[in-house]
MARFILUM-314223 format. One record per residue (C-alpha): chain; residue in three letters; residue number from 1; x, y, z. Coordinates in steps of 0.25 Angstrom, whole numbers, plus 5000, padded with zeros to 4 digits. Last residue first. Layout:
   kette   rest    nr     c1     c2     c3
       A    ala   NUM      X      Y      Z
...
//
This chain:
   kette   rest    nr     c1     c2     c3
       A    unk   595   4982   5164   4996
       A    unk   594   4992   5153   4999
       A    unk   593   4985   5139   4995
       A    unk   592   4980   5130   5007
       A    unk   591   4985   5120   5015
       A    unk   590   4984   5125   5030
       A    unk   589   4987   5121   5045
       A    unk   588   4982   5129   5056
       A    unk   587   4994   5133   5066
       A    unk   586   4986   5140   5079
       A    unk   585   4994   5147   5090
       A    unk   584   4989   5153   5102
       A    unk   583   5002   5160   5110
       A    unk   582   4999   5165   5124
       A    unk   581   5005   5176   5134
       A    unk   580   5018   5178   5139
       A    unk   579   5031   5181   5136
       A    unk   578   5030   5174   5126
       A    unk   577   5017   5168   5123
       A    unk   576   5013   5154   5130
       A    unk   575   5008   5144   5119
       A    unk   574   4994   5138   5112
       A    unk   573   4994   5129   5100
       A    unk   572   4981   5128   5090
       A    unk   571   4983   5116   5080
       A    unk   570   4979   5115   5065
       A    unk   569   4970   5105   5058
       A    unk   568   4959   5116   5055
       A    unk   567   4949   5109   5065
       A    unk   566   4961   5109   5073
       A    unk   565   4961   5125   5073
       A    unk   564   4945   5125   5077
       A    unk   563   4945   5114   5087
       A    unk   562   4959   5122   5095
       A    unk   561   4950   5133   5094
       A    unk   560   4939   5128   5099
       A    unk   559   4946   5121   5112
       A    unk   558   4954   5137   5113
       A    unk   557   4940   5142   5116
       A    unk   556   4934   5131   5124
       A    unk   555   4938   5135   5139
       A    unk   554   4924   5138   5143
       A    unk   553   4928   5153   5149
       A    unk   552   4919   5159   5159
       A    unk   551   4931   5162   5170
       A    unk   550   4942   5163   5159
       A    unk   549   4954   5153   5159
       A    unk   548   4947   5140   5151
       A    unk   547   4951   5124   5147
       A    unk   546   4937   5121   5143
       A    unk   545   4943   5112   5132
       A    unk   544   4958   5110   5133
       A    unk   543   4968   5120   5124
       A    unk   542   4973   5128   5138
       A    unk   541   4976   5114   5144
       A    unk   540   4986   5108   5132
       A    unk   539   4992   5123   5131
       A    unk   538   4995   5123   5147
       A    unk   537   4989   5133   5155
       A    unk   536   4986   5148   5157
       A    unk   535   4993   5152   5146
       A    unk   534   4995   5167   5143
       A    unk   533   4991   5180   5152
       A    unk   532   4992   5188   5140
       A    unk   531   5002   5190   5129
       A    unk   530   4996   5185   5117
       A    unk   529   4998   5177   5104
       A    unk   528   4988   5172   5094
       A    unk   527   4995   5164   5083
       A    unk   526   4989   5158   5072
       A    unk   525   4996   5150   5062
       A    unk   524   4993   5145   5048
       A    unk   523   4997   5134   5041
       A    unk   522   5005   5128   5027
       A    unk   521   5014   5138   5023
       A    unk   520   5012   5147   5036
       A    unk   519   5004   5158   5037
       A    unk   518   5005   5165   5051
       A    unk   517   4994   5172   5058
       A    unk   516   4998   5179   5071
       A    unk   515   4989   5186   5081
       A    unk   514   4994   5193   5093
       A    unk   513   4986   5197   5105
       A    unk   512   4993   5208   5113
       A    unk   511   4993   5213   5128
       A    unk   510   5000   5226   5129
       A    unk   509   5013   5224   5140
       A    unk   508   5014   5223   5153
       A    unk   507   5002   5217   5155
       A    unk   506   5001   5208   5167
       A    unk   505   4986   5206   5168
       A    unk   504   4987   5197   5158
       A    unk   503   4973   5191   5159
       A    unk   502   4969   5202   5147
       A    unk   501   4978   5196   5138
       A    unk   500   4974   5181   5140
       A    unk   499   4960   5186   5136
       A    unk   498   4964   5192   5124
       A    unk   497   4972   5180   5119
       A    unk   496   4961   5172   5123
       A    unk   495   4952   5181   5116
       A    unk   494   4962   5180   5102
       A    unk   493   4963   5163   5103
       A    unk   492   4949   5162   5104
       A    unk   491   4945   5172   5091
       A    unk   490   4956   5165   5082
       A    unk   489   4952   5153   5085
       A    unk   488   4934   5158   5083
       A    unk   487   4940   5163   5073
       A    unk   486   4947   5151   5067
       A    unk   485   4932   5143   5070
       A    unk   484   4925   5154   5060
       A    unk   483   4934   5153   5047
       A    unk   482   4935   5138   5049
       A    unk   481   4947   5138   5040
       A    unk   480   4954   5133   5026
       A    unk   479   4965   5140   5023
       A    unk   478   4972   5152   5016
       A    unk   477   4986   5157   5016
       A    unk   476   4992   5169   5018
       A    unk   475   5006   5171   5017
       A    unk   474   5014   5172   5032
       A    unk   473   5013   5180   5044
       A    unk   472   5002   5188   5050
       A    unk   471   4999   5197   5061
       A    unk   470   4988   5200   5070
       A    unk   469   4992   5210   5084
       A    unk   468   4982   5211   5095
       A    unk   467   4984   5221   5106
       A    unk   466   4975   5221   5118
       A    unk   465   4968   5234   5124
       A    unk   464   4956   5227   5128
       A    unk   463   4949   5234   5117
       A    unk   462   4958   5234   5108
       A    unk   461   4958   5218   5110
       A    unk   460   4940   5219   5109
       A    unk   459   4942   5227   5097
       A    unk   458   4950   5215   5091
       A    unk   457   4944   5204   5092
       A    unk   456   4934   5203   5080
       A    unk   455   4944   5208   5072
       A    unk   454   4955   5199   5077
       A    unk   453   4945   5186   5074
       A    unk   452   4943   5192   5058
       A    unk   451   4958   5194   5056
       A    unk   450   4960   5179   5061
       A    unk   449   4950   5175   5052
       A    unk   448   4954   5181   5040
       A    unk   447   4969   5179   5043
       A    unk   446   4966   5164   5041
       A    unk   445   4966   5166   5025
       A    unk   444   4953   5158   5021
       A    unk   443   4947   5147   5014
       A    unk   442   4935   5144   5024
       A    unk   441   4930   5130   5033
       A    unk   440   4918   5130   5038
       A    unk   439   4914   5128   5055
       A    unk   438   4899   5124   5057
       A    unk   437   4889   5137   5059
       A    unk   436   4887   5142   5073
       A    unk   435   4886   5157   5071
       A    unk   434   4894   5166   5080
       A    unk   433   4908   5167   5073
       A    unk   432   4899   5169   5058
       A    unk   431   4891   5178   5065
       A    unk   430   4903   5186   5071
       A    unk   429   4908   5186   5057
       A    unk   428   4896   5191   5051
       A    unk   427   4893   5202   5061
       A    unk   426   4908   5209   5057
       A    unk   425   4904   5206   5042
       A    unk   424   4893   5214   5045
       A    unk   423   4900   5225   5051
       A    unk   422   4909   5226   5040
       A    unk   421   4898   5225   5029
       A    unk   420   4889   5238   5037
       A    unk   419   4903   5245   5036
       A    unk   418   4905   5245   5021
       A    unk   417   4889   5249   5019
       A    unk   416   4892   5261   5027
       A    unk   415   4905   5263   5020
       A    unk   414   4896   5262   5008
       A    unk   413   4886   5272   5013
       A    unk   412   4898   5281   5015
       A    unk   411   4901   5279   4999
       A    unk   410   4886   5283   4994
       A    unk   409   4886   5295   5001
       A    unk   408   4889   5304   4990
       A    unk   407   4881   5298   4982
       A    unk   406   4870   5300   4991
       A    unk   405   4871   5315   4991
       A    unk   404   4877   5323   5002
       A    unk   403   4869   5333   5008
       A    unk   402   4873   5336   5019
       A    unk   401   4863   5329   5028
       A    unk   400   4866   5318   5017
       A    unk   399   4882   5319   5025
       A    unk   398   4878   5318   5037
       A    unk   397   4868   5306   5036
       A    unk   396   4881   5300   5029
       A    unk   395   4890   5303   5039
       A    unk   394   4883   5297   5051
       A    unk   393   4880   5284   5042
       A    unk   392   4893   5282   5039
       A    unk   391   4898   5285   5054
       A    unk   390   4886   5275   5059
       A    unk   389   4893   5265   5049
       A    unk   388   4907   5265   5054
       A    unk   387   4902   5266   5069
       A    unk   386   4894   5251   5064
       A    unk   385   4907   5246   5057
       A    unk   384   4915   5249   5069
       A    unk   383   4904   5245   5078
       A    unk   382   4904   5229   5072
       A    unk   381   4919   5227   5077
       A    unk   380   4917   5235   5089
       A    unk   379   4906   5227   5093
       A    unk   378   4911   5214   5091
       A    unk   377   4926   5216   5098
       A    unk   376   4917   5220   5111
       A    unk   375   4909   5207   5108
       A    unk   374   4922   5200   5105
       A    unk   373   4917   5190   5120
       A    unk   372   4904   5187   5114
       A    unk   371   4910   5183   5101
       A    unk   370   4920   5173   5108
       A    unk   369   4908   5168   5114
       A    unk   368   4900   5167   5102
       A    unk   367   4912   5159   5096
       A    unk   366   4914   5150   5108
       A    unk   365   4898   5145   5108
       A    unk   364   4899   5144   5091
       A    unk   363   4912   5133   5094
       A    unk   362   4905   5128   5107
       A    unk   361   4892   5123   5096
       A    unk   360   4901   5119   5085
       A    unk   359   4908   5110   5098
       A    unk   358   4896   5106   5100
       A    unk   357   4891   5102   5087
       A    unk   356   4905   5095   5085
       A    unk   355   4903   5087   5098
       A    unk   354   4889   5082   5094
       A    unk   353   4894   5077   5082
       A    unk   352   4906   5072   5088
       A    unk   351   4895   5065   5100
       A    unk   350   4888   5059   5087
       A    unk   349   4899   5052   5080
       A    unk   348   4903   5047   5093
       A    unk   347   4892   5040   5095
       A    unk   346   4890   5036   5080
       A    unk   345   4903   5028   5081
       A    unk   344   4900   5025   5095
       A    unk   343   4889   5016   5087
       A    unk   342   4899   5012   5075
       A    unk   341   4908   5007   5085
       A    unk   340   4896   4997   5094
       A    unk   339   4892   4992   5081
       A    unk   338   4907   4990   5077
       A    unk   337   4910   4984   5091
       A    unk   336   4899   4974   5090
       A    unk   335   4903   4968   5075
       A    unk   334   4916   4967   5080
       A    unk   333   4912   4959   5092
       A    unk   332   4903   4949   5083
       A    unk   331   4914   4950   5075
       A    unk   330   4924   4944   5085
       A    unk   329   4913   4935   5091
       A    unk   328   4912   4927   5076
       A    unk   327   4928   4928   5076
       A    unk   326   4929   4923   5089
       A    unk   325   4920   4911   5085
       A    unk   324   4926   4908   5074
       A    unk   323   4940   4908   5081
       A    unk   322   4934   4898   5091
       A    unk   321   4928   4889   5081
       A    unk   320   4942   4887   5074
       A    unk   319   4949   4884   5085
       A    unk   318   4939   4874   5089
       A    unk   317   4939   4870   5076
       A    unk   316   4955   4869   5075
       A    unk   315   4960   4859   5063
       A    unk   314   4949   4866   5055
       A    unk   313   4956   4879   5060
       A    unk   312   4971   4874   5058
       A    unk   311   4967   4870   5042
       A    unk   310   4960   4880   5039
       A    unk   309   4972   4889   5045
       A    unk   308   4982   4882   5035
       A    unk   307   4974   4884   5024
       A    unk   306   4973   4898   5025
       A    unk   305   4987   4898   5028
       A    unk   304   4989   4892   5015
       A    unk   303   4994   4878   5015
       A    unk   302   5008   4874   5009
       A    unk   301   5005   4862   5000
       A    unk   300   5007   4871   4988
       A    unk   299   5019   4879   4991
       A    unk   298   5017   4894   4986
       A    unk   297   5020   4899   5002
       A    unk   296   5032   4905   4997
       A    unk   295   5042   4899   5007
       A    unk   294   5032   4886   5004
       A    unk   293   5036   4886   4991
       A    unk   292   5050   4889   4993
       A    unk   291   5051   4878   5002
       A    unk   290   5044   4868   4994
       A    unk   289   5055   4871   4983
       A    unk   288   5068   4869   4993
       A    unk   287   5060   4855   4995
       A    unk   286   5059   4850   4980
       A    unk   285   5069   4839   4981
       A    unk   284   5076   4837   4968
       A    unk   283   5069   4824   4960
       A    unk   282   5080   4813   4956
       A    unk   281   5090   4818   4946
       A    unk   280   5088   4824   4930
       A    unk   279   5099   4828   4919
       A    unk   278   5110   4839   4918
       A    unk   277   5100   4850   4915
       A    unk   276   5097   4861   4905
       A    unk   275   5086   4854   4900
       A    unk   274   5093   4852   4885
       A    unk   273   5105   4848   4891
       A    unk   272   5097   4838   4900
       A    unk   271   5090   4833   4888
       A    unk   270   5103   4834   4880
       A    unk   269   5109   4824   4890
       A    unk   268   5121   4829   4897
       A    unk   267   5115   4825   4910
       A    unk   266   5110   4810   4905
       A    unk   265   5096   4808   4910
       A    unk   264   5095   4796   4918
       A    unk   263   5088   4804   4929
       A    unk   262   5077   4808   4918
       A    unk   261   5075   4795   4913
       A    unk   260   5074   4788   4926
       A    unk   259   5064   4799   4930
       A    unk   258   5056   4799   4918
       A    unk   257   5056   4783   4919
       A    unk   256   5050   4784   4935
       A    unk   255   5040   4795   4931
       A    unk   254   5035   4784   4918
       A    unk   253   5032   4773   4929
       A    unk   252   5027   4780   4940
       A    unk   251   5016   4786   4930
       A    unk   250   5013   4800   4924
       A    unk   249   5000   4806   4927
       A    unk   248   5003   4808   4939
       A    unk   247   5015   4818   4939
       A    unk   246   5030   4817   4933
       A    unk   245   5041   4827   4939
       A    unk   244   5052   4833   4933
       A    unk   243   5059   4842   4941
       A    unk   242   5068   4855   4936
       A    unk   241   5077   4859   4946
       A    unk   240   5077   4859   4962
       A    unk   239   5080   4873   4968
       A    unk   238   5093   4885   4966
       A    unk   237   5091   4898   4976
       A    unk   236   5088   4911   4971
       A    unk   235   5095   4922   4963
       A    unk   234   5101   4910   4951
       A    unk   233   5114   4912   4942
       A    unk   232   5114   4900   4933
       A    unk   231   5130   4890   4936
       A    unk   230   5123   4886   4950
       A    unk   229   5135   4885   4959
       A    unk   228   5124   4878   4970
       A    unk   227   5116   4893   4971
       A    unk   226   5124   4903   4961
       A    unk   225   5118   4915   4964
       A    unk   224   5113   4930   4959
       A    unk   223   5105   4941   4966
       A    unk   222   5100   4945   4954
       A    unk   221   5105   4938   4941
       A    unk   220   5110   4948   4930
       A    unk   219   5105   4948   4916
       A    unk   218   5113   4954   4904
       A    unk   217   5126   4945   4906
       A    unk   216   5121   4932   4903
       A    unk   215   5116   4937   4889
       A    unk   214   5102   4932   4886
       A    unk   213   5096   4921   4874
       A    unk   212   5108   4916   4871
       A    unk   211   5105   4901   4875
       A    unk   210   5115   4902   4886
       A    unk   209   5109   4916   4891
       A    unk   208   5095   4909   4892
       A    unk   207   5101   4898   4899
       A    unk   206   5110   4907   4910
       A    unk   205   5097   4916   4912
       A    unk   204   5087   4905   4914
       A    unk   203   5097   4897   4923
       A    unk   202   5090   4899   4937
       A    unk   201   5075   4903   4933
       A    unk   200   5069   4917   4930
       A    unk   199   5067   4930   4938
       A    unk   198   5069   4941   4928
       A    unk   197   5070   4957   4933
       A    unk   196   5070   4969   4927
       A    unk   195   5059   4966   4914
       A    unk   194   5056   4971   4901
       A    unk   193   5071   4976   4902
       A    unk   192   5073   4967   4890
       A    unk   191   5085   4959   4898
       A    unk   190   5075   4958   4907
       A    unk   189   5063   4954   4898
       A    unk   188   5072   4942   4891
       A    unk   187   5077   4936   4907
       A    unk   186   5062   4936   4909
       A    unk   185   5059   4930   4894
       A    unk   184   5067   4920   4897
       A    unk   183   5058   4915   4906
       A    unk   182   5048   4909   4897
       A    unk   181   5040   4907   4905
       A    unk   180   5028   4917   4912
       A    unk   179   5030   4930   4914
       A    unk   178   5027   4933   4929
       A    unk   177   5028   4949   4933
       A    unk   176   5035   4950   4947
       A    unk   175   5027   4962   4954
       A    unk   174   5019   4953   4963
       A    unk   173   5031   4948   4968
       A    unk   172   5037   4961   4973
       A    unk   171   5024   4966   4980
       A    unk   170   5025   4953   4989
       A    unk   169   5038   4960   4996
       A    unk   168   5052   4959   4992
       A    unk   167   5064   4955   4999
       A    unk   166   5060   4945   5009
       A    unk   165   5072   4937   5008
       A    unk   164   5065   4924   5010
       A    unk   163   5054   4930   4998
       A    unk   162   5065   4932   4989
       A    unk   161   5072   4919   4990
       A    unk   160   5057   4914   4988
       A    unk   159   5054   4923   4978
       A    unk   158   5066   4920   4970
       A    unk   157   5063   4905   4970
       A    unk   156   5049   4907   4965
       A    unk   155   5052   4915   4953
       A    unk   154   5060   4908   4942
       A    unk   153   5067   4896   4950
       A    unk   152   5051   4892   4955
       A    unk   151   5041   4899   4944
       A    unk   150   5028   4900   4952
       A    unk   149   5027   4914   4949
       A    unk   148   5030   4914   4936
       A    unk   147   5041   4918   4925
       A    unk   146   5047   4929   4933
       A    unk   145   5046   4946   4932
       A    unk   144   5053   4956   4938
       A    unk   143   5050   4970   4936
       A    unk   142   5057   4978   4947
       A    unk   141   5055   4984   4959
       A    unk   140   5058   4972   4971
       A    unk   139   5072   4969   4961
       A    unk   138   5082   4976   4969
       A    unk   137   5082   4967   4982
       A    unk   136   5084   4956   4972
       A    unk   135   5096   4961   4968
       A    unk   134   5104   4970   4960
       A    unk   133   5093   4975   4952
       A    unk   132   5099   4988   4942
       A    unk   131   5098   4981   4930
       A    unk   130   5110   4980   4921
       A    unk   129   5111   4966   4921
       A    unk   128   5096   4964   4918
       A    unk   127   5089   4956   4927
       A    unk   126   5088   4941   4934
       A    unk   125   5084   4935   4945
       A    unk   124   5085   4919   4944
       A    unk   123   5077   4911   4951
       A    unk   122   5080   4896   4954
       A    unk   121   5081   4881   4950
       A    unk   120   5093   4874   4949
       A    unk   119   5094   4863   4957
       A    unk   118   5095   4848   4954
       A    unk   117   5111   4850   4951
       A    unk   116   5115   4857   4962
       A    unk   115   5129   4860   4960
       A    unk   114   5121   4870   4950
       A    unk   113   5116   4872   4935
       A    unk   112   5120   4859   4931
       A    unk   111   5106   4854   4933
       A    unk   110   5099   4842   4936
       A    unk   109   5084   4840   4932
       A    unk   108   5074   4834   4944
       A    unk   107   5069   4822   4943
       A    unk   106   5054   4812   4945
       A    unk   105   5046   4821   4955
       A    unk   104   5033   4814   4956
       A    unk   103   5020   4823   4954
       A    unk   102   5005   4822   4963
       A    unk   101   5000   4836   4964
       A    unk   100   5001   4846   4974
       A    unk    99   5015   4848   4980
       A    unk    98   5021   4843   4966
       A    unk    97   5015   4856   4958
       A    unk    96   5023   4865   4966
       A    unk    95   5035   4855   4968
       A    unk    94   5035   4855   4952
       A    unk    93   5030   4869   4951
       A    unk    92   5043   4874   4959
       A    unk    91   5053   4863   4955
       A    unk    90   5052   4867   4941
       A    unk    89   5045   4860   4930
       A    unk    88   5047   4847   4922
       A    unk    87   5030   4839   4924
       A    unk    86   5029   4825   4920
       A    unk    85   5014   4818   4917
       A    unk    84   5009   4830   4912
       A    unk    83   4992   4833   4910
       A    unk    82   4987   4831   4922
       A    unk    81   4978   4843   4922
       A    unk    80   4986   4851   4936
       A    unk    79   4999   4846   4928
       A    unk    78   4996   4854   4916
       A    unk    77   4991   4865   4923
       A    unk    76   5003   4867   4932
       A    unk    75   5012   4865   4920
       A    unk    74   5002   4877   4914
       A    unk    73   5005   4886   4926
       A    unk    72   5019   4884   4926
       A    unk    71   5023   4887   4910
       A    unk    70   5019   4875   4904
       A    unk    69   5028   4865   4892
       A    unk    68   5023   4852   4888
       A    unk    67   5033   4842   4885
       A    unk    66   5028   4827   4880
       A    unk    65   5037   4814   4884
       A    unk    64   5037   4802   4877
       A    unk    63   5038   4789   4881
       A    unk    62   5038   4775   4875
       A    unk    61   5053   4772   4878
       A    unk    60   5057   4781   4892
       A    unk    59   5071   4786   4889
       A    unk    58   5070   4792   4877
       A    unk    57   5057   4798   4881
       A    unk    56   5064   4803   4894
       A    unk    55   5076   4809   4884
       A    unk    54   5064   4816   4876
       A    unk    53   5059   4821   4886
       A    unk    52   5073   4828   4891
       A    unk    51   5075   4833   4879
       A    unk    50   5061   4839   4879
       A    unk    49   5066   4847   4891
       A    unk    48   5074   4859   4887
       A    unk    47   5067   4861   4873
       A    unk    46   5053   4862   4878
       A    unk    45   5055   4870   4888
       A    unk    44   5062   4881   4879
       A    unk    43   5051   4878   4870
       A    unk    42   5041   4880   4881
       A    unk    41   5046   4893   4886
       A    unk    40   5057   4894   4897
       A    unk    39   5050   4890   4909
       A    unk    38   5043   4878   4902
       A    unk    37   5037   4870   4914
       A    unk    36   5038   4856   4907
       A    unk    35   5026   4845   4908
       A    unk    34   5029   4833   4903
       A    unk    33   5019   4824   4897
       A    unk    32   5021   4809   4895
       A    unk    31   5016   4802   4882
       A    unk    30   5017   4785   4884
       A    unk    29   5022   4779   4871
       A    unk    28   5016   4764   4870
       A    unk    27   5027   4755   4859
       A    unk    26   5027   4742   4870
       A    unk    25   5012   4741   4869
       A    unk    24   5015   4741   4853
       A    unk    23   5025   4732   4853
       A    unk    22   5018   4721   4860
       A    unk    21   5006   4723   4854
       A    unk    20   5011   4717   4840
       A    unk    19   5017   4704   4846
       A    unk    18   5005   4702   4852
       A    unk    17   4998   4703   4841
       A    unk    16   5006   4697   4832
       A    unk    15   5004   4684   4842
       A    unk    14   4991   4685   4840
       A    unk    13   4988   4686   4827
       A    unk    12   4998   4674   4825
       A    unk    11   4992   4665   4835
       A    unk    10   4977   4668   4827
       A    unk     9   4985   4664   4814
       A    unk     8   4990   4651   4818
       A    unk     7   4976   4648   4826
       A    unk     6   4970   4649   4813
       A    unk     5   4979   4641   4805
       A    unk     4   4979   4629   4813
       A    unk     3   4963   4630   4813
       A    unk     2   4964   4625   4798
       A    unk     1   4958   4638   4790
//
């Protein structure tokens, strides 16, 4: 082939080539992602805004633009693992996600919602028209319920109005129930009764009742406004609308395009109509936002006070040392004043153990004492069974001199036997008021032992020619008692009463001792009345340890008693009688079942 030909045909290849790479360079579609936070469900999302794709393709040769549709935590996912290039959310995650990761602002939607056309954004409070909520104070018991917590215009707004307010405590948050999108389903459960209140976005319920899925009428807005002449009825203030904003992944070049074309967008558009906005302007400012995030201390450049006083003590080391220090020596001195509590604890564990086995020990001392002083009383009480038994025993040695047989006997030898069994209850008991044995606790009418102490004491009264005169009031009823330490009560308060009668030497009339026992619905009182010499000294005086009028008295008795009746949780008061004399009373309370 002639040389002429072969450098014809190599300029041809050539220059097809080059005319053939031209066109295709120019030909080159770049895929942008767009992430959308789908409120409404994903086909409602999907059908408001891939209008408004479309118009960037259209506007932006050699371009397309993919929608993915995320609830709020799957957008923050997607852009954590760089996987958008444009995020279309709400003001809340946009300035949320913006104060920690790189992302460029590009436009904010208008609306014709208000007289503010980049704001729109807000909570709405919504229940049934017939529902008895008026207001927000109403609502702090009722099921509410909210998209998600970090949902700005359909939960975040109210809780800052609220918060400011202080109308409701933490409590009240914690029972919001968050459902997740789509939020017509709220407004659906309310008017289902599922639900009694709704906290959505502004416009939710005027859109949903344009597109028939609601009647206007049936849903009532609590604490209703019209921020800017807003046309949607809204409970909190209005903030920046919708913003679109583009992150690394995409360039400079193609975030200064989708700006252009989104600020070029005609406002009766049918992307705008289909977004339910009147086109795009420059980024709204985001400040109002910040300030509700930092009110609620969910603003992610606001330190914790954790970190803030990490921060302050490693800028203070010396600071910082000393407080170490102090609270080394602090438990070093904590650790010194428990030893030194935990010994005195076992101190005085040991002198009130001590104190309780002496106090046993004066209780037994007093009660012989008292017994040596009944000994008059004593013997008369065992001789009447003894006489009884001598005169049995008389008769019956008559009567087998006579002839009698031992049938006929039999019934006097059980009088003999009767007697022996009174006189050695009579031993028992003053055993049982000797013996040194712990207090117990018996069921039992407290007429017994006040019977039993005027038996002891009464041939010693007859004796001294003093009256004594027992009466009771009221239905029986049983208790719980230290059956010994009330008689050793009973038996104090009945020789004092003696003794008070025989200082009187003024007797113009009989000295009496009376005893009343009245049953009350829920105690007992005691009252031992006489008419003797009376008080001595004041009630506070008269009730002190070793406080005493005799000669070779100790002054314990009435202590004792006082330990005995508050032992049983009651109190012991003492009073002058009228028109002379002393009144003991003691009011034990009691729970137990009538007998």
């Amino acid at each position: 082939m002639p040389l002429f030909s072969i450098k014809a045909v190599l300029l041809f290849v050539v220059s097809f080539s080059c005319f053939c790479a031209c066109p295709v360079r120019a030909n080159v579609i770049q895929h942008y992602d767009v992430g959308v936070l789908a409120l409404r469900g994903n086909d409602h999302a999907k059908a408001a805004w891939l209008p408004t794709l479309k118009w960037l393709e259209s506007q932006i040769p050699n371009t397309t633009f993919d929608i993915h549709t995320y609830d709020f935590d799957e957008l923050d996912d997607a852009f954590r693992h760089n996987q958008l290039d444009f995020l279309l959310t709400s003001p809340g995650q946009a300035t949320n996600i913006a104060r920690q990761y790189p992302l460029n602002w590009l436009a904010t939607q208008k609306t014709a919602y208000s007289s503010n056309a980049t704001h729109s954004i807000a909570s709405v409070v919504v229940v049934r028209d017939d529902s008895p909520y008026k207001t927000l104070r109403d609502i702090e018991h009722a099921s509410v319920a909210a998209v998600s917590e970090k949902a700005f215009g359909g939960f975040l707004a109210l809780r800052y109005e609220l918060d400011k307010s202080g109308l409701f405590s933490r409590a009240f948050y914690k029972n919001i129930t968050f459902t997740g999108p789509p939020t017509d389903k709220l407004l659906l459960d309310v008017l289902d009764k599922k639900l009694d209140v709704a906290i959505v976005p502004a416009c939710t319920l005027e859109s949903m009742a344009k597109e028939g899925l609601l009647k206007r009428h049936q849903l009532r807005v609590l604490d209703r406004k019209h921020p800017h002449d807003s046309v949607c009825a809204v409970t909190t203030a209005l903030y920046p609308n919708w913003t679109l904003t583009k992150t690394e992944r995409a360039s400079n070049e193609i975030g200064k395009k989708v700006t252009q074309a989104l600020l070029s967008l005609p406002e009766y558009s049918k992307a705008a109509a289909a977004a339910g906005n009147i086109g795009w302007t420059l980024p709204a400012s985001s400040m109002r936002v910040d300030k509700v995030f930092q009110h609620l201390d969910m603003h992610p450049l606001q330190e914790s006070w954790q970190q803030g006083l990490f921060k302050w003590l490693t800028k203070n080391q010396l600071i910082t040392f000393a407080i170490v220090i102090f609270l080394v020596l602090l438990n070093v001195y904590h650790f010194w004043l428990e030893y030194h509590f935990n010994r005195s604890k076992k101190d005085l564990e040991r002198t009130l153990f001590d104190l309780k086995e002496k106090n046993t020990m004066l209780e037994h001392a007093q009660r012989t004492m008292i017994v040596g002083e009944l000994g008059s009383s004593i013997a008369h009480e065992i001789n009447q069974p003894l006489s009884t038994i001598k005169n049995y025993s008389e008769g019956i040695q008559r009567r087998l001199d006579q002839g009698m047989t031992a049938e006929e006997l039999a019934p006097f030898l059980g009088k003999i036997h009767q007697q022996v069994g009174v006189a050695s209850d009579i031993v028992q008991r003053l055993r049982s008021l000797i013996k040194r044995t712990p207090s117990e606790r018996v069921i039992c009418d407290p007429a017994a032992f006040v019977s039993e102490s005027l038996e002891l004491i009464e041939f010693d009264f007859q004796a001294l020619k003093i009256g004594l005169k027992f009466t009771v009031e009221g239905t029986p009823i049983q208790g719980e008692f230290d059956y010994i330490g009330m008689q050793q009560v009973m038996l104090n308060l009945l020789r004092n009463a003696k003794e008070a009668c025989l200082a009187n030497l003024d007797w113009e009339q009989r000295p009496m001792v009376s005893v009343e026992l009245l049953y009350g619905e829920n105690d007992i009182v005691i009252r031992v009345e006489d008419n003797g010499v009376g008080l001595e000294a004041c009630e506070k005086t008269v009730k002190e340890p070793f406080f005493t009028t005799k000669q070779d008295g100790l002054g314990l008795g009435l202590a004792i008693c006082r330990d005995v009746i508050e032992s049983h949780h009651g109190h012991l008061m003492i009073q002058p009688a009228r028109p002379n004399g002393c009144e003991v009373t003691v009011v034990i309370p009691l729970k137990r079942e009538q007998a």
